[in-house]
C-alpha positions in Angstrom: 67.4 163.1 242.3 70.0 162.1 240.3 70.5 158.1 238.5 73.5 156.9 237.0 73.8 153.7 234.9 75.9 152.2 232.0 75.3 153.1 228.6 73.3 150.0 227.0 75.4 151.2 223.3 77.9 148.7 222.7 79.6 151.0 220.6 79.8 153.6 223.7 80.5 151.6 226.5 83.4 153.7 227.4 80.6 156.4 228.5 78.0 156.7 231.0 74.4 158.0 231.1 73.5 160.7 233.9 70.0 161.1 233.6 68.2 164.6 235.2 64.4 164.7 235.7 65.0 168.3 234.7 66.3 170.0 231.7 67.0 173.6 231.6 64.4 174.9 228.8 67.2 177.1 227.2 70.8 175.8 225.6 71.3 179.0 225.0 74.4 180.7 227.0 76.3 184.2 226.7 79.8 184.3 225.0 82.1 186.5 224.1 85.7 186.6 222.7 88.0 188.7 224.5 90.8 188.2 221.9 90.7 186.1 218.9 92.2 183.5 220.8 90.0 183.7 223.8 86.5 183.2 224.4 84.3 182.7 227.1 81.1 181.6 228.1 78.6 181.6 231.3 75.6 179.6 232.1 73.0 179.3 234.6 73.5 176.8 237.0 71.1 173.8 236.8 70.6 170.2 236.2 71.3 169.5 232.1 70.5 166.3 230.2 73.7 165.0 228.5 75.8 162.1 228.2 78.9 162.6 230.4 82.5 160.7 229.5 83.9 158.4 231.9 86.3 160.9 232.9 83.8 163.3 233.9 82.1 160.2 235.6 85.1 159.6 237.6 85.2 162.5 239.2 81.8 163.5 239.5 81.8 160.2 241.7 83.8 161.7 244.4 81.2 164.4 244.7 78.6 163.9 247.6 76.5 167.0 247.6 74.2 167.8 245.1 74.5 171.4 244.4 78.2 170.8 244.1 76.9 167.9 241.6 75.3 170.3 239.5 77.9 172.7 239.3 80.0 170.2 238.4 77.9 169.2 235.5 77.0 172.2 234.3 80.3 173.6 234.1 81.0 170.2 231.8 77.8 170.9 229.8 79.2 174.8 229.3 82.8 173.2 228.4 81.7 170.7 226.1 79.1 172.9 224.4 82.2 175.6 223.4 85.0 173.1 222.7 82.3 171.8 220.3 82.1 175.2 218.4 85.8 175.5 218.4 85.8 172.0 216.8 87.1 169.5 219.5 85.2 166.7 220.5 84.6 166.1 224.2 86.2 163.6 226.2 86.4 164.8 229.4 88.4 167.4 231.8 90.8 165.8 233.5 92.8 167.4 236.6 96.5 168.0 236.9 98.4 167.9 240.2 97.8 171.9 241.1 93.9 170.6 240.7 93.9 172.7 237.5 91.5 171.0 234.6 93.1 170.8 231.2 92.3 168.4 228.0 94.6 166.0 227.4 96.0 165.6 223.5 95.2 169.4 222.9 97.3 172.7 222.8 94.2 174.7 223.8 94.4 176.1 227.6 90.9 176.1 229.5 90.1 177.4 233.3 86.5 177.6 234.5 84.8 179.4 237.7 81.6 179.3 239.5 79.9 181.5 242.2 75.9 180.6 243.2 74.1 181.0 240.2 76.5 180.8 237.4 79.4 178.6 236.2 82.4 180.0 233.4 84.3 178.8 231.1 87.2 179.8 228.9 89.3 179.0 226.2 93.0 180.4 225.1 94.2 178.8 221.9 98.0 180.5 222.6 98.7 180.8 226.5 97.7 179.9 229.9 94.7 181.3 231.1 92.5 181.7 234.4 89.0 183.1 235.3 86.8 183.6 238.0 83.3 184.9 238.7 81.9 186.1 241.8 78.8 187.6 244.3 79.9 190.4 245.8 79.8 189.8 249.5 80.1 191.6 252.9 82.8 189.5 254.5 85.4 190.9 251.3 85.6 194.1 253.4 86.7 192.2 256.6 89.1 189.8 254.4 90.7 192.8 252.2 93.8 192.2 254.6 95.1 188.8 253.8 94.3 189.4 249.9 95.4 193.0 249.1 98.7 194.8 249.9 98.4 198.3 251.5 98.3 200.3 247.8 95.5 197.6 246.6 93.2 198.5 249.7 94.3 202.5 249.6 92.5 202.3 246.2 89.7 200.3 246.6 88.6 202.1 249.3 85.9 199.6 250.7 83.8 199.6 247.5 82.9 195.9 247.8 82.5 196.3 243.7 85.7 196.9 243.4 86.9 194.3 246.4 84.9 191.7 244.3 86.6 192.2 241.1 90.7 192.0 242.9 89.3 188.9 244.8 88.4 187.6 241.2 91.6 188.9 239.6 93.8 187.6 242.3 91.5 183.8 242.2 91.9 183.9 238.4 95.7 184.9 238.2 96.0 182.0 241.0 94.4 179.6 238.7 97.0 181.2 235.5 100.4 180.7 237.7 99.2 177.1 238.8 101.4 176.6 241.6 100.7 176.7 245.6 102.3 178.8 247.8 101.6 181.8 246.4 100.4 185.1 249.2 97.8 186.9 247.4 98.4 190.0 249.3 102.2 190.1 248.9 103.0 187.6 245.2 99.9 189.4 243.3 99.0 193.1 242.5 96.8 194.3 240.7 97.3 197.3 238.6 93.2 198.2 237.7 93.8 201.8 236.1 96.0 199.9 233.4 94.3 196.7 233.2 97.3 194.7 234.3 97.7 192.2 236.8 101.3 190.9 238.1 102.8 188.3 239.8 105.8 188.8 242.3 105.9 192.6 241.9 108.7 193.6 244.0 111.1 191.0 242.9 113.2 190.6 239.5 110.9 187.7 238.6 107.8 189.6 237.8 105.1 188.8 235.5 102.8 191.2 233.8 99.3 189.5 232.2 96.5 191.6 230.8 93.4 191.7 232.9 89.6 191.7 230.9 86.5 192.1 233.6 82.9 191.7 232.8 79.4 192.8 234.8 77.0 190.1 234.1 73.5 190.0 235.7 75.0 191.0 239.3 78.5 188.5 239.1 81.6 190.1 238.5 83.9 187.9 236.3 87.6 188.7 235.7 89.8 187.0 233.6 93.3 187.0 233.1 95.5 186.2 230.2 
């Protein structure tokens, strides 16, 4: 069960207290840096003990289930936890009008991701950025067709490892481009001998980005950059 209620702290009364009856033993959580501009980090999903910002607040409030609740606030716990070691103070992730979260006042570039058990989070200090972890699951062989072109599926070849890791890629490079419309089978490709993945290939608008992928306790995690 989850309580909310106002800070008592005069001197914080622009926050609010979410209280857990359950606090992960460990604050310990993986990390790596890609580049030295990019890092990420995973956690386990599961109910933390920490004061959220009113911003957080807000739009935890519009969330009615409570596993969603708890992804939601771990993946907050995970961002605020790393934008603390970079040297930022947390405020909040606030949403722009693709649904994207950013933080305002700040040149940094964040996405996060979660799948089941685990939520992501990473930080670019140069460019935009997206991630994206996964489960591998059955039903990728039956939706290979609406998310990879004929060449994508000729060389994954039903390996669901494989058809995890271009789902992620294509999720992640969605979350990079930050714009709707986009046909994941026909706008993105992904080139996995050379690490690259790239928007509108067959037209003079094409963007290459590097592509970084990660096994991590049975979740496949791709981001792109």
């Amino acid at each position: 069960m989850i309580k909310v209620q106002k800070s008592q702290n005069q001197n914080s009364c622009k926050y609010l207290h979410l209280h857990y009856y359950f606090l992960h033993k460990t604050m310990n959580f993986f990390t790596h840096f890609i580049t030295e501009s990019i890092v990420f980090g995973i956690l386990p999903i599961d109910e933390y003990n920490f004061e959220l910002p009113q911003k957080d607040i807000l739009l935890l409030e519009n969330i009615k289930h409570l596993e969603k609740k708890k992804e939601f606030v771990s993946s907050r716990f995970l961002a605020k936890k790393m934008l603390e070691k970079q040297g930022f103070i947390y405020e909040g992730l606030e949403k722009n009008a693709q649904n994207a979260p950013f933080i305002n006042q700040t040149n940094i570039h964040i996405s996060l991701s979660h799948s089941d058990k685990l939520t992501t989070f990473v930080i670019n200090s140069e460019n935009k950025i997206g991630i994206d972890i996964e489960a591998p699951r059955t039903s990728l062989l039956s939706l290979q067709y609406k998310f990879l072109s004929e060449k994508e599926r000729n060389f994954t070849d039903n390996n669901l490892i494989l058809l995890t890791y271009f789902w992620c890629a294509k999720e992640a490079l969605y979350k990079l481009y930050q714009q709707k419309k986009l046909s994941f089978a026909k706008d993105m490709y992904i080139d996995w001998e050379n690490k690259k993945a790239i928007l509108f290939p067959d037209d003079n608008k094409k963007q290459i980005f590097n592509l970084y992928h990660l096994e991590y306790e049975g979740f496949y995690l791709v981001c792109i950059y």
